[in-house]
C-alpha positions as CSV (number, residue, x, y, z in Angstrom):
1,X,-107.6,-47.1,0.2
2,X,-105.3,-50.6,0.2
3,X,-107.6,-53.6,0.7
4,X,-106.1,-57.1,1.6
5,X,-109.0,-59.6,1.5
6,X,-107.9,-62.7,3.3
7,X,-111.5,-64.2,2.3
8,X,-113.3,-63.1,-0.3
9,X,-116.6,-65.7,-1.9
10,X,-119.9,-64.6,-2.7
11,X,-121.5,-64.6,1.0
12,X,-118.8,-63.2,2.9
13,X,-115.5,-60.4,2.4
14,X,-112.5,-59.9,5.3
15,X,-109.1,-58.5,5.7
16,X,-107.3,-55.7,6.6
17,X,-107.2,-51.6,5.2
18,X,-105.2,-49.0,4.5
19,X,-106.2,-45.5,4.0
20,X,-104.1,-42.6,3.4
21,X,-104.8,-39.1,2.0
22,X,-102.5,-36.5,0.6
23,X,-102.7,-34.2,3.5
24,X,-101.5,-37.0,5.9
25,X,-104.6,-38.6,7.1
26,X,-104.4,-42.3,7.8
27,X,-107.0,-44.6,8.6
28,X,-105.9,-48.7,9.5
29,X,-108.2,-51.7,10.6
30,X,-109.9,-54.8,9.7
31,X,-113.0,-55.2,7.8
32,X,-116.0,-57.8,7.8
33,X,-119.1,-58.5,5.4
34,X,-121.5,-60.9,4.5
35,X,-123.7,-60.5,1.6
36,X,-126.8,-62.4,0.1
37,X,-129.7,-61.8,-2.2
38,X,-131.4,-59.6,0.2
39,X,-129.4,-57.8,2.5
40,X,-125.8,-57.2,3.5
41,X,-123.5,-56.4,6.5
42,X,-120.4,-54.8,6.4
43,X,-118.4,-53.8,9.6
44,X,-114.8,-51.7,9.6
45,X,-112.6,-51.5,12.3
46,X,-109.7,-49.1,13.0
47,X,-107.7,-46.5,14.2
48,X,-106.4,-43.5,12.9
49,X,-106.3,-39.8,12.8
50,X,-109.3,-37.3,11.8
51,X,-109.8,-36.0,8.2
52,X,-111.0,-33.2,6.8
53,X,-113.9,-34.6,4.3
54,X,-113.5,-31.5,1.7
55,X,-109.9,-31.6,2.1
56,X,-108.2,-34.7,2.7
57,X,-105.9,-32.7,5.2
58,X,-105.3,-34.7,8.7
59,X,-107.2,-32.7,11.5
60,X,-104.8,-33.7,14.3
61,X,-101.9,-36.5,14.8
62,X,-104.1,-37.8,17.9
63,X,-105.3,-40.8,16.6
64,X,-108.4,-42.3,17.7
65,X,-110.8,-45.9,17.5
66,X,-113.0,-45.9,14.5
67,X,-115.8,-48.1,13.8
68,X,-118.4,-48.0,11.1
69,X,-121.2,-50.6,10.2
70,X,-124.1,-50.5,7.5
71,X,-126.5,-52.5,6.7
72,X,-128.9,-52.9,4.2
73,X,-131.7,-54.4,2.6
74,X,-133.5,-55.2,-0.9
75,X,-136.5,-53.4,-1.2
76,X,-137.4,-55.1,-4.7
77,X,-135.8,-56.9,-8.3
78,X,-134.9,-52.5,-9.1
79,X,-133.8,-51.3,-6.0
């Protein structure tokens, strides 16, 4: 994957994506996350075509609305 961060410090991360694979899968959106010393949000916004995970090969040329967000916390000083 391309990443182009238009802001980037050490609480928060956006800008755009790019992600292609060799068997013509290609994802394309915006991204969003904030980050602190215990948690973190990150959000990714897109659209593009499904992709086989073992192979990289595109499923279909239908493309579709993607969305994914995780979150997390620090459960202690190791984790």
């Amino acid at each position: 994957c391309e990443a182009n961060a238009s802001k980037l410090n050490a609480s928060e991360a956006a800008g755009s994506y790019v992600c292609r694979t060799g068997g013509g899968g290609l994802t394309q959106g915006k991204f969003a996350a904030t980050y602190g010393p215990t948690s973190y949000r990150i959000e990714l916004n897109g659209r593009g075509n499904a992709v086989d995970g073992r192979t990289g090969d595109a499923i279909s040329t239908q493309e579709m609305d993607q969305r994914m967000l995780s979150t997390g916390r620090w459960l202690g000083s190791s984790c």
